[in-house]
C-alpha positions in Angstrom: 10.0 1.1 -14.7 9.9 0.9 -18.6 10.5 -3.0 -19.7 13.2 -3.7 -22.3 12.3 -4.1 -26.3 12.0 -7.9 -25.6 9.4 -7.8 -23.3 6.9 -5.5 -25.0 3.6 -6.8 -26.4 4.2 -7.1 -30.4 1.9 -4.7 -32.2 -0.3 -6.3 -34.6 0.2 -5.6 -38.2 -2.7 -6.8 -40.6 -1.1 -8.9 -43.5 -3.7 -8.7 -46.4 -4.8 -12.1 -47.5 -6.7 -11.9 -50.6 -8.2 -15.3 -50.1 -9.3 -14.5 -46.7 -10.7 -11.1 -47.6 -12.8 -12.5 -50.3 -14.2 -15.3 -48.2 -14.9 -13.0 -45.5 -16.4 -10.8 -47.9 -18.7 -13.8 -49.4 -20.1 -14.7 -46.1 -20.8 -10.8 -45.0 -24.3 -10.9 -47.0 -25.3 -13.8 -46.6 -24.7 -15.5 -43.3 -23.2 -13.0 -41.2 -25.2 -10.5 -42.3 -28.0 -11.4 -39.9 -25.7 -12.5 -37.1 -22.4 -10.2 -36.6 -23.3 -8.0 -39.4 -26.9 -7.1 -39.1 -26.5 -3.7 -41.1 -24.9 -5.6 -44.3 -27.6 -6.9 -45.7 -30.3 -4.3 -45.0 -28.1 -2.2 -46.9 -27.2 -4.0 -49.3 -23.6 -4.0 -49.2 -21.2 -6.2 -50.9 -18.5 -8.0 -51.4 -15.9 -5.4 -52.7 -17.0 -3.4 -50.5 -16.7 -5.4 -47.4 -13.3 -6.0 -48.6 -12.5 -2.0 -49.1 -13.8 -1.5 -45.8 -11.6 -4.2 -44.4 -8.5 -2.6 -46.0 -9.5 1.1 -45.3 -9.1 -0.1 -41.5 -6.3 0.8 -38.6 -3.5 -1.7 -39.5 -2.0 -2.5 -35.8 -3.4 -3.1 -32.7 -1.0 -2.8 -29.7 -1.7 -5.5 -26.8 -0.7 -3.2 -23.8 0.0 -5.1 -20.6 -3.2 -6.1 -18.9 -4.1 -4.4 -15.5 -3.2 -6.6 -12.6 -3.9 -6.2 -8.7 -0.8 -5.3 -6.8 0.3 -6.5 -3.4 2.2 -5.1 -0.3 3.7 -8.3 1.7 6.3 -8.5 4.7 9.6 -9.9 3.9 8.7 -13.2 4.1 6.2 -12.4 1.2 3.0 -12.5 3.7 0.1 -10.6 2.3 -0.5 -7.3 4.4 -3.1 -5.7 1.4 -4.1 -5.9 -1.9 -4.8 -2.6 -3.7 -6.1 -2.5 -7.3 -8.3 -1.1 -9.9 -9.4 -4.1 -11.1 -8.9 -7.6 -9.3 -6.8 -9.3 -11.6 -3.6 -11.6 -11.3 -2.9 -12.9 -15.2 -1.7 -16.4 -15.2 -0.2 -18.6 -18.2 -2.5 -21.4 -19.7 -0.5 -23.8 -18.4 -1.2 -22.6 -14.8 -5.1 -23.2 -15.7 -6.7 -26.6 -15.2 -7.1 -28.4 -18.4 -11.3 -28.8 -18.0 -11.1 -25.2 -17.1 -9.7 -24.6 -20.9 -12.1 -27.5 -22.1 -15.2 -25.9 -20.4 -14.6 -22.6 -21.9 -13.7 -23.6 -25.3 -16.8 -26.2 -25.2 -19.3 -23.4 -24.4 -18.0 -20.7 -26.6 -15.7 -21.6 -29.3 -16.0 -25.7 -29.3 -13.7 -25.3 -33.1 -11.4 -22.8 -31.6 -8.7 -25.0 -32.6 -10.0 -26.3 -36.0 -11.0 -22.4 -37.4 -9.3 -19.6 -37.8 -10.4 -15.6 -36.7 -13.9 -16.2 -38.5 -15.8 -19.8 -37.5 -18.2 -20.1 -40.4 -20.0 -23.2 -38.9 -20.0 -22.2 -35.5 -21.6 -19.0 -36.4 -24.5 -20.9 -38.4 -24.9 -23.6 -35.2 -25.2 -20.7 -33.0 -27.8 -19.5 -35.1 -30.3 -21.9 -35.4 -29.3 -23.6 -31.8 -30.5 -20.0 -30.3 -33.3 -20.1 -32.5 -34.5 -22.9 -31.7 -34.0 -21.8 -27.9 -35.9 -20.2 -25.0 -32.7 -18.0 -24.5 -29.5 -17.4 -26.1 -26.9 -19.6 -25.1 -24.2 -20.1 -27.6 -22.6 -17.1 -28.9 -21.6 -16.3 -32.8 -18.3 -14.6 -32.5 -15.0 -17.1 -32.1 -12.8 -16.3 -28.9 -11.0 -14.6 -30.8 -13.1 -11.8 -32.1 -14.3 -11.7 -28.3 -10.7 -11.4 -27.2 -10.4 -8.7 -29.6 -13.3 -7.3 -28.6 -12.3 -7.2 -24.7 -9.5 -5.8 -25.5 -10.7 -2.9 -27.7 -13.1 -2.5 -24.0 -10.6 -2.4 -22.0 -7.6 -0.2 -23.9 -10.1 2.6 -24.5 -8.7 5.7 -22.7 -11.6 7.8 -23.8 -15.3 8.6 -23.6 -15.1 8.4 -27.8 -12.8 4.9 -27.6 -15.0 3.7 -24.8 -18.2 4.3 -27.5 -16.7 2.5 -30.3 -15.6 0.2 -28.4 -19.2 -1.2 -27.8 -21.3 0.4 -30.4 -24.0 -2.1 -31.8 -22.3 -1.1 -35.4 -21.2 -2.7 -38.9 -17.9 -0.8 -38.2 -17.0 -1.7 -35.3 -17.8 -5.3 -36.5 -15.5 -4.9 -39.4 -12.8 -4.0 -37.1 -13.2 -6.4 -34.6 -13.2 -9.2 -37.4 -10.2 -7.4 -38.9 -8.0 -7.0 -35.6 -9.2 -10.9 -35.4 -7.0 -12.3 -38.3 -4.5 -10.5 -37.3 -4.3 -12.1 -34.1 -4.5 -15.3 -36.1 -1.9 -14.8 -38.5 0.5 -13.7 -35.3 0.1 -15.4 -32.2 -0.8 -19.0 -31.6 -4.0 -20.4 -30.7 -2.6 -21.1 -26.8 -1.4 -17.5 -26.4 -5.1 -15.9 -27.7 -7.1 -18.3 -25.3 -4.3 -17.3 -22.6 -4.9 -13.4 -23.0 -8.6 -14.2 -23.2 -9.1 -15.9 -19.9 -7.1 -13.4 -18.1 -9.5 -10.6 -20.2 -12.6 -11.9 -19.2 -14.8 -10.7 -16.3 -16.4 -13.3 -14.4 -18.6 -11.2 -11.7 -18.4 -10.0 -8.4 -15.3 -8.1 -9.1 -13.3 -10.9 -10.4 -11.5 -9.9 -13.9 -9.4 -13.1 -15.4 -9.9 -16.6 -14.7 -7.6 -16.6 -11.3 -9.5 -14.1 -9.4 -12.5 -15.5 -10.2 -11.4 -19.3 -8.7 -9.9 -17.5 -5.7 -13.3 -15.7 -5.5 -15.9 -18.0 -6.0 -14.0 -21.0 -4.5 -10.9 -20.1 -3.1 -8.2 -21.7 -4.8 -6.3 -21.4 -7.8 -7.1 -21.7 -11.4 -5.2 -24.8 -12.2 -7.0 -26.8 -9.0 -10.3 -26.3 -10.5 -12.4 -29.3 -11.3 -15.0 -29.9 -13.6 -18.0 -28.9 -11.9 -16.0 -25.4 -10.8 -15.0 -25.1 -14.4 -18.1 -25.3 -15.5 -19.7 -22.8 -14.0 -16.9 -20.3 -13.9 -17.0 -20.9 -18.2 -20.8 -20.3 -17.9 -20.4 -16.8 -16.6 -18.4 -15.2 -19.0 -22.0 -14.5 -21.6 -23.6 -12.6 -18.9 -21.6 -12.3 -15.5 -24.5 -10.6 -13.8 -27.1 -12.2 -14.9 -25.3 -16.1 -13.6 -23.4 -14.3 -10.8 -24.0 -17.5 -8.2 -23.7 -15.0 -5.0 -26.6 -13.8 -5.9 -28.5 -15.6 -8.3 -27.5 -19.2 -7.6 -30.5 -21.0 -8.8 -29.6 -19.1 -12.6 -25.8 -20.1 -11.8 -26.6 -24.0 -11.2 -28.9 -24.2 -14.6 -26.5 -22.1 -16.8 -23.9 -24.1 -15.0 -25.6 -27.8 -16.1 -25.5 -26.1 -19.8 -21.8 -26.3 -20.0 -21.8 -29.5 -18.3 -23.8 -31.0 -21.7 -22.3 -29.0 -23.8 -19.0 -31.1 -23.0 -20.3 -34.3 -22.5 -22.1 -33.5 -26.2 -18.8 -32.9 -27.3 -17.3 -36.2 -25.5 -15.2 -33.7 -23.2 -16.7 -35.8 -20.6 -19.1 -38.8 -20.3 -22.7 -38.2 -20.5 -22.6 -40.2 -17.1 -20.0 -37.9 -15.6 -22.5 -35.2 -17.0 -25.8 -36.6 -15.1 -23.8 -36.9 -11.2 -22.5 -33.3 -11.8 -25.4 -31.9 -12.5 -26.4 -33.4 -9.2 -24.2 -31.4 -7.4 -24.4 -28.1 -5.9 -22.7 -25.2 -6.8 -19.5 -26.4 -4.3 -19.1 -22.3 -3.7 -16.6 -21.1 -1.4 -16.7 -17.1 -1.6 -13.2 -15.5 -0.5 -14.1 -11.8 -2.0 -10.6 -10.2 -2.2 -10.3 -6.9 0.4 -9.2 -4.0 -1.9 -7.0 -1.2 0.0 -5.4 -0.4 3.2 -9.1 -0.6 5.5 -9.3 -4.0 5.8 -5.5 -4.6 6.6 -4.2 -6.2 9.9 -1.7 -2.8 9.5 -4.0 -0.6 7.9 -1.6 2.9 8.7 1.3 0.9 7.8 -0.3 0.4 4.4 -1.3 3.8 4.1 1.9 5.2 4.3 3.3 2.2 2.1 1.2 3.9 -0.3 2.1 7.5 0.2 5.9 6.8 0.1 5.3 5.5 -3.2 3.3 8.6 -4.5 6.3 10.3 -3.6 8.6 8.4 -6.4 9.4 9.6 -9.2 10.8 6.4 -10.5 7.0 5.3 -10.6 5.6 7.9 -12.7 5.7 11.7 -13.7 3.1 13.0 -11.4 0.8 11.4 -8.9 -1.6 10.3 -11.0 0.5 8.2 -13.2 2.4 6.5 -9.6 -1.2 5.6 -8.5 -1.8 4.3 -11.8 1.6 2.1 -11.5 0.8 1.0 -8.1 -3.2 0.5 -9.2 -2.7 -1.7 -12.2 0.9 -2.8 -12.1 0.9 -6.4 -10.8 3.6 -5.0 -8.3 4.9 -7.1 -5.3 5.4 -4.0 -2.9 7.9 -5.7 -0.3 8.3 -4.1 2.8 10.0 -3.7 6.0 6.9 -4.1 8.7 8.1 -7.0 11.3 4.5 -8.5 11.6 5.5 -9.3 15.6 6.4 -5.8 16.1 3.3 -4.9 14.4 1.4 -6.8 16.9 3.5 -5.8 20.1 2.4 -1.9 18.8 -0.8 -2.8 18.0 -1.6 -4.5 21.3 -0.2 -2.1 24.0 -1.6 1.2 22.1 -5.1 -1.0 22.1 -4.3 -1.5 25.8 -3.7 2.3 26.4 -5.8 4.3 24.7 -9.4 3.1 23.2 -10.4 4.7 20.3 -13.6 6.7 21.3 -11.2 8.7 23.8 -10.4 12.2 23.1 -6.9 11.1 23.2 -5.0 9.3 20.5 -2.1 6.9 21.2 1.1 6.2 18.9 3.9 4.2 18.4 6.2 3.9 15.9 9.4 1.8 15.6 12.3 2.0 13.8 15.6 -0.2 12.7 19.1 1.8 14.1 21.4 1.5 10.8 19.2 0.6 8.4 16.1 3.4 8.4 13.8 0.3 8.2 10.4 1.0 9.9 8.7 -1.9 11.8 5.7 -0.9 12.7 3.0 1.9 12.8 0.3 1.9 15.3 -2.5 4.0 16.6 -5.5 4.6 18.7 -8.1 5.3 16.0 -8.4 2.3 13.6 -8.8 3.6 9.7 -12.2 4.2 8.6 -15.2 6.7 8.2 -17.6 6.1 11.3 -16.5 9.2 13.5 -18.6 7.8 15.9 -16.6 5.0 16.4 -13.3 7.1 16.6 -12.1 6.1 13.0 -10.4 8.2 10.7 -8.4 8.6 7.7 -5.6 10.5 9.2 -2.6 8.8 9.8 -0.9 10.4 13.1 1.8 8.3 13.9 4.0 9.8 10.4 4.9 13.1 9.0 2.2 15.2 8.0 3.4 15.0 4.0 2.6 11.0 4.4 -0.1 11.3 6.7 -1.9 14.9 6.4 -1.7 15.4 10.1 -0.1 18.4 11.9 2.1 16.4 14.2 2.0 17.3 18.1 4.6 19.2 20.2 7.3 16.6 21.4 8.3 18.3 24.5 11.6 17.7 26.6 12.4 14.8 23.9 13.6 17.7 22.4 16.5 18.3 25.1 18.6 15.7 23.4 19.4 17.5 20.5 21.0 20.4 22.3 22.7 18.1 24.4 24.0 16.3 21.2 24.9 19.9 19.9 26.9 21.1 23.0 28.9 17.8 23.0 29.9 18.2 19.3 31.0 22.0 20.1 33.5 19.9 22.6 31.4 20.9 26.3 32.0 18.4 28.8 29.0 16.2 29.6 30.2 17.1 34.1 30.3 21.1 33.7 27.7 22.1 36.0 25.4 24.6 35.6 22.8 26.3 38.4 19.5 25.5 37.7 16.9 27.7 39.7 13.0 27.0 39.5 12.9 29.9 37.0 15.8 31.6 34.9 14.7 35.0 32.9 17.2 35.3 29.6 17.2 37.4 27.3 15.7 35.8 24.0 18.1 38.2 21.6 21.1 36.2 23.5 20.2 33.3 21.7 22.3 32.8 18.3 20.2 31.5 15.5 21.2 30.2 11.8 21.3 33.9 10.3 22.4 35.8 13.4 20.2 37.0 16.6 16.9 35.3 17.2 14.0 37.1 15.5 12.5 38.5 18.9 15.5 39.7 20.5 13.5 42.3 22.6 11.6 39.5 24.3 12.4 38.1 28.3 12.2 34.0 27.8 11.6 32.8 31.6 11.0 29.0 31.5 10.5 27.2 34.6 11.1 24.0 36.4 8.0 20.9 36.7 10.8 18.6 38.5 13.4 19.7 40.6 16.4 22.6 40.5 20.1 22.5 41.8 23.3 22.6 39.9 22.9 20.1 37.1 25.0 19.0 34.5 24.1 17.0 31.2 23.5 13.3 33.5 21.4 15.1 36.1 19.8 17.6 34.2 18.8 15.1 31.4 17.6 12.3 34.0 15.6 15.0 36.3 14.5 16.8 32.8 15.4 19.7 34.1 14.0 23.3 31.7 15.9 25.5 33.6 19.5 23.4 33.0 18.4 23.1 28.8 17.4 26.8 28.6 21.1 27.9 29.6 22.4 24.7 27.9 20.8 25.8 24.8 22.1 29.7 25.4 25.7 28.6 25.1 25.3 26.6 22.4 23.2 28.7 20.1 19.5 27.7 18.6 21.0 27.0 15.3 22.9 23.9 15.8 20.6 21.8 17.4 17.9 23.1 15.0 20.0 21.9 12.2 21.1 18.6 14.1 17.5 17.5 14.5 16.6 18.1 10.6 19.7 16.0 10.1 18.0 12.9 12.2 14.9 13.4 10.7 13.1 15.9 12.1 10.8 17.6 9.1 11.4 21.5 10.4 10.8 23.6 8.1 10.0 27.1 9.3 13.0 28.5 11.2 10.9 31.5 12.2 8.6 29.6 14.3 10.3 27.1 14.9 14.0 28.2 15.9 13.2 29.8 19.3 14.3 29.9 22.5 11.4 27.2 23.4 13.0 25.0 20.8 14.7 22.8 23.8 11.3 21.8 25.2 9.8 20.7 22.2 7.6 23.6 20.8 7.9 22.4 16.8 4.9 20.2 15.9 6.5 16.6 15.3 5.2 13.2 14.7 6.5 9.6 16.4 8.0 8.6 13.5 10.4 11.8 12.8 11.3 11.2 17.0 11.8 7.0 16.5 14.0 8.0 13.0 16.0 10.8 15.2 16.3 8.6 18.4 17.8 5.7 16.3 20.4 7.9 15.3 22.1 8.0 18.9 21.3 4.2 19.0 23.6 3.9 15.7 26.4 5.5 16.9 25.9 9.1 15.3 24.8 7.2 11.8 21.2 8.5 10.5 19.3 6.7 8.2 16.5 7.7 6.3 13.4 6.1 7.5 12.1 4.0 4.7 9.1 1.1 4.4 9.9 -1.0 1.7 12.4 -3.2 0.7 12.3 -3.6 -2.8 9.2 -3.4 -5.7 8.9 -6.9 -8.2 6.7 -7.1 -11.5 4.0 -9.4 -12.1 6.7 -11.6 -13.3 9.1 -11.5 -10.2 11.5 -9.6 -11.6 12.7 -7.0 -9.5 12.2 -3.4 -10.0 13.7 -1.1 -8.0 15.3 -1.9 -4.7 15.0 0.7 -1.8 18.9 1.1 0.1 19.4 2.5 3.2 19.9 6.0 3.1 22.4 6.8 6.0 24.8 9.3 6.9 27.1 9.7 9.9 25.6 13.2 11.3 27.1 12.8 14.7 30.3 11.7 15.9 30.5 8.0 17.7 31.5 9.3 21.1 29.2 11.8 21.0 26.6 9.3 20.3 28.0 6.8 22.6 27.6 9.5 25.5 24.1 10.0 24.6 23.6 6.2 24.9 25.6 6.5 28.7 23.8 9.9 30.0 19.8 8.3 28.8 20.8 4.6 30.0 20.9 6.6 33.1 17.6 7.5 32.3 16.4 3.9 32.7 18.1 3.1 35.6 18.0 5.9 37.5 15.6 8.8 36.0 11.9 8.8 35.2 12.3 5.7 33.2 13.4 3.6 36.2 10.0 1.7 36.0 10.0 0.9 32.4 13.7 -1.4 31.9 13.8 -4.0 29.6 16.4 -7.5 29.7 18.3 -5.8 26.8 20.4 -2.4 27.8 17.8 0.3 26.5 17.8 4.1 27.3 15.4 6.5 26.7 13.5 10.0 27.4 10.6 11.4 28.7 8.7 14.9 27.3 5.5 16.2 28.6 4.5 19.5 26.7 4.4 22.7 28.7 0.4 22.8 28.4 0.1 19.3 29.1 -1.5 18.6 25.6 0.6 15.5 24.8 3.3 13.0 26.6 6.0 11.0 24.8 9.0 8.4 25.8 11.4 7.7 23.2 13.4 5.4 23.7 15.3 2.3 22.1 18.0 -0.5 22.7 20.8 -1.1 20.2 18.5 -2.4 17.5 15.2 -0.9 18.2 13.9 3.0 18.6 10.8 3.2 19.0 8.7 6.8 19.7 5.4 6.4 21.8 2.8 9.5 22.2 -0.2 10.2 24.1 -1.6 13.3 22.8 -5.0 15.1 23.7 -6.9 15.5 20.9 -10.9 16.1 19.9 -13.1 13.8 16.9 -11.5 16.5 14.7 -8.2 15.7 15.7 -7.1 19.2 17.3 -5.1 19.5 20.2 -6.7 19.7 23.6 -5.4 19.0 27.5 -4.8 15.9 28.4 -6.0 16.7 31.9 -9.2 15.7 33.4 -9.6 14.2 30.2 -10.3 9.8 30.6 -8.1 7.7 28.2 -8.2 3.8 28.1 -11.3 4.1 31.0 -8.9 5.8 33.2 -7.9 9.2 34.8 -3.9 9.6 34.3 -1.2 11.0 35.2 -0.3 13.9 32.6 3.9 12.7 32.5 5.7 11.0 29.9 7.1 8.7 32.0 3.6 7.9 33.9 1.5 7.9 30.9 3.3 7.0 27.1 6.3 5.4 29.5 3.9 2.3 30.3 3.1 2.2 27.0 6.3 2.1 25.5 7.5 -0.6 28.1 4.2 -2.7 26.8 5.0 -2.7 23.0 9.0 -3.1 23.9 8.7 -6.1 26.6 6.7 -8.0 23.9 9.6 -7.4 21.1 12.5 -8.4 23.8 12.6 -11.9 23.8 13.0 -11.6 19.7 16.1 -8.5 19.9 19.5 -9.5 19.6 21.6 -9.4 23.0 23.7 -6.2 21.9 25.0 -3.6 24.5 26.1 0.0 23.6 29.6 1.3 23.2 30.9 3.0 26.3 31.9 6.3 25.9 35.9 7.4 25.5 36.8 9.6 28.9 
């Protein structure tokens, strides 16, 4: 993230001028000592001291990068959020309107071009003008001492730099002044009033001159006209005090000040002057949203924002990544499909409200690239518990969204079924499936040998039907009994490992590599189920589910781009008879109900306590994972039964209860898939 050599700010060494030390020095007890220098001449301090004060001073001042308001946009470059510390986007001078520039230099530096750091005129005008006035309004110091001085403000790191930084003191004067011909001896006049209208706050949030014409009237800086210059240049002496949302009467007067100040300074015509003054303030307030709340994808966002405090690339530690992603300027580009978004959005919405002691999820994935298009749940992002908000994002893994997940049920069976065919079982070897089969748990081979409770009975039961199944029957019917003796023969440990591979976060084989493993006992989310589901729907290829695209600088210049991350974990056919045995699923199964124009397949999973539902299912291009999971205003499990969700009594089935939901979110996204089939399997 570092930028080459060339693009560094220069730091500011202080050539010493002799000629311009000893004029400074002249004017330091005598004029300046009762305007920037109040302490000089009550104390009687003199010329060659002014001067050895000057030289016993810091000699560089390093311009660091000013803070700028990031934003996370779609791949088109839509806006989804802004997120910053301070509302800034820095623009050049040339991308400000020229009476902007005029307005500003008029009001507080009308020699800015003629003088250098020190105006010796302007500081006596603005003495007796303010004198002679009701109120002070002309200030003393040049732009450029006030650009120094802003920037002093805002590089201060700590409570000390943050003091000297505004102390009322003849030092801090003295450096100020100092830091102010170096400035002038550097850089060009354009480049100081540049830095200084980005520096400046203008109220209500708005730092630098482009915030505050997208705040106050919704456009950009160089669009602003005369009247809109004018009062934006009139804020920057005392942004609270003329802040014109909420003192608009004191905006419109200081306002009309700037507007004579430049027609007394033939910037425009007196005339011009009078029929401005006329008009109103011409507001149009557009306060910029800051964070994930107030986006149309608010979880989406929030886990945006997560996956980045998780890279190193952006910083050492969290704090330094938030302070990248904070202040950086960044163009976060992502993968969210906006119409996916919506399709998610609408049929969770339509499912589940947010006040039910429910919560509804969806979350769809990209097969062969890891690219997630949407995030979606019940409970919108927020603090009003009464309203069913929270900060909890459910729909990702609990390391990006800090919740526990829910038990995934029979969506689990797949991943024995994808273990036995890699061991080389034939998906037609039958196996008799009674209502209940008792095994003996210890029979179950795990990673490091026996499973842990090898003295325990394990006697699952059917909730569907029994018969001699084999991997199309028992995986259409769902049958426990079939998976349990599946999952004997081909041991706990390869499944276990295959579904880590497609993206299942397990991590605690003690719990969580046990005989119950094949009806979903492990505590998942609907993203880790969409990423492992588009796995079969890429032939065997996992990809890393990712959110972004690529990061750009302030500038446009790209940063870092985010690659798929894929890896062929499965082979083809065994992927491609997957595919075949849960397309069966669609047109024959549970999912029968729920088909889509494109070829799709999916599964059903229903938790043994009836606490949650799920269908995962996808079509060649799209897996997406959607959940229906009990759950209290605290967010803890609880049965679904009995329980209302979306002003409705419901079945407690996958395919009853998330199916319909899934088929509402995937009917909207049809018409916009590509016509793809899946690859048959090899006999």
């Amino acid at each position: 993230m570092s930028r080459p050599a060339s693009e560094r700010p220069r730091p500011l060494r202080i050539v010493s001028h002799l000629g311009v030390m000893v004029a400074v020095a002249a004017v330091m007890g005598v004029i300046v000592a009762g305007l920037a220098i109040p302490f000089a001449g009550v104390l009687g301090i003199g010329a060659r001291n002014v001067a050895q004060s000057m030289e016993d001073l810091p000699e560089e001042l390093e311009t660091e990068a000013l803070p700028q308001r990031s934003k996370i946009v779609d791949g088109a470059g839509n806006v989804i959020a802004n997120v910053f510390d301070q509302n800034r986007m820095s623009v050049k001078l040339t991308d400000v309107s020229p009476k902007m520039r005029e307005a500003i230099v008029a009001i507080e530096d009308y020699r800015f071009y003629q003088h250098g750091a020190l105006d010796l005129r302007g500081t006596l005008r603005a003495l007796v003008t303010n004198q002679a006035s009701d109120g002070v309004v002309q200030g003393g110091s040049s732009i450029t001492q006030q650009m120094v001085k802003l920037t002093l403000q805002q590089q201060a790191d700590t409570p000390e730099e943050r003091q000297a930084a505004t102390d009322d003191t003849y030092a801090r004067k003295l450096r100020e002044l100092r830091y102010a011909i170096a400035f002038e001896d550097n850089y060009s006049k354009d480049w100081i009033l540049e830095r200084y209208l980005n520096l400046a706050y203008f109220g209500d949030g708005a730092y630098g001159i482009q915030a505050a014409a997208e705040t106050y009237f919704d456009k950009d800086a160089a669009d602003l006209n005369v009247r809109e210059s004018a009062m934006l240049a009139g804020l920057v002496q005392n942004p609270s005090n003329y802040d014109p949302t909420n003192s608009p009467d004191r905006a419109l007067q200081r306002r009309n000040v700037v507007l004579q100040r430049m027609a007394d300074l033939d910037v425009i015509s007196q005339k011009q002057a009078r029929k401005e003054k006329k008009r109103n303030l011409g507001l149009n307030v557009n306060k910029l949203q800051n964070g994930c709340v107030s986006s149309e994808a608010a979880f989406f966002c929030d886990y945006v924002l997560k996956y980045l405090a998780d890279d190193e690339d952006l910083g050492k530690n969290p704090a330094e990544r938030r302070r990248t992603i904070l202040t950086g300027g960044l163009t976060i580009k992502t993968t969210i499909d906006t119409r996916m978004q919506a399709a998610a959005d609408s049929a969770v919405a339509g499912t589940v409200f947010p006040t039910d002691q429910a919560i509804g999820g969806i979350a769809m994935i990209q097969p062969g690239t890891g690219a997630v298009r949407a995030i979606s749940q019940s409970r919108p992002m927020g603090a009003d518990q009464a309203a069913g908000e929270t900060y909890l994002n459910y729909v990702v893994p609990q390391r990006y969204g800090d919740s526990n997940g829910f038990q995934p049920g029979s969506t689990f069976k797949l991943f024995v079924v994808a273990a036995a065919l890699e061991q080389g079982m034939s998906p037609y070897e039958s196996i008799s499936s009674p209502e209940t089969v008792s095994l003996d748990a210890g029979s179950f081979e795990v990673c490091d040998g026996e499973y842990y409770g090898s003295s325990e009975v394990w006697s699952p039961s059917n909730s569907t039907t029994s018969g001699t199944m084999n991997m199309y029957s028992g995986t259409q019917n769902s049958v426990n009994t079939y998976f349990a003796q599946l999952e004997q023969r081909t041991g706990i440990c390869e499944p276990y490992t295959l579904a880590q591979e497609m993206g299942v976060e397990l991590d605690n084989p003690e719990t969580e590599m046990v005989p119950s493993f094949t009806l979903g006992v492990s505590d998942v989310s609907p993203l880790e189920m969409a990423e492992a589901y588009s796995t079969f729907a890429g032939r065997g290829v996992h990809c890393a589910a990712r959110p972004i695209i690529d990061i750009a600088d302030a500038a446009g210049n790209v940063l870092k781009t985010y690659d798929d991350q894929c890896e062929q974990v499965l082979s083809e056919n065994t992927a491609d008879r997957i595919n075949d045995i849960l397309r069966g699923v669609m047109e024959g199964g549970f999912g029968s109900g729920l088909q889509l124009t494109q070829p799709s397949a999916g599964k059903t999973g229903t938790t043994q306590d009836g606490k949650a539902v799920w269908f995962n299912g996808y079509t060649p291009n799209l897996a997406t994972a959607a959940m229906i999971a009990g759950a209290n205003e605290f967010g803890e499990p609880i049965p679904l039964a009995g329980v209302p969700v979306g002003g409705a009594y419901r079945p407690v089935s996958g395919s009853g209860f998330a199916g319909p939901m899934w088929a509402d979110a995937m009917r909207q996204v049809d018409p916009i898939l590509d016509d793809e089939d899946f690859v048959p399997p090899a006999s």
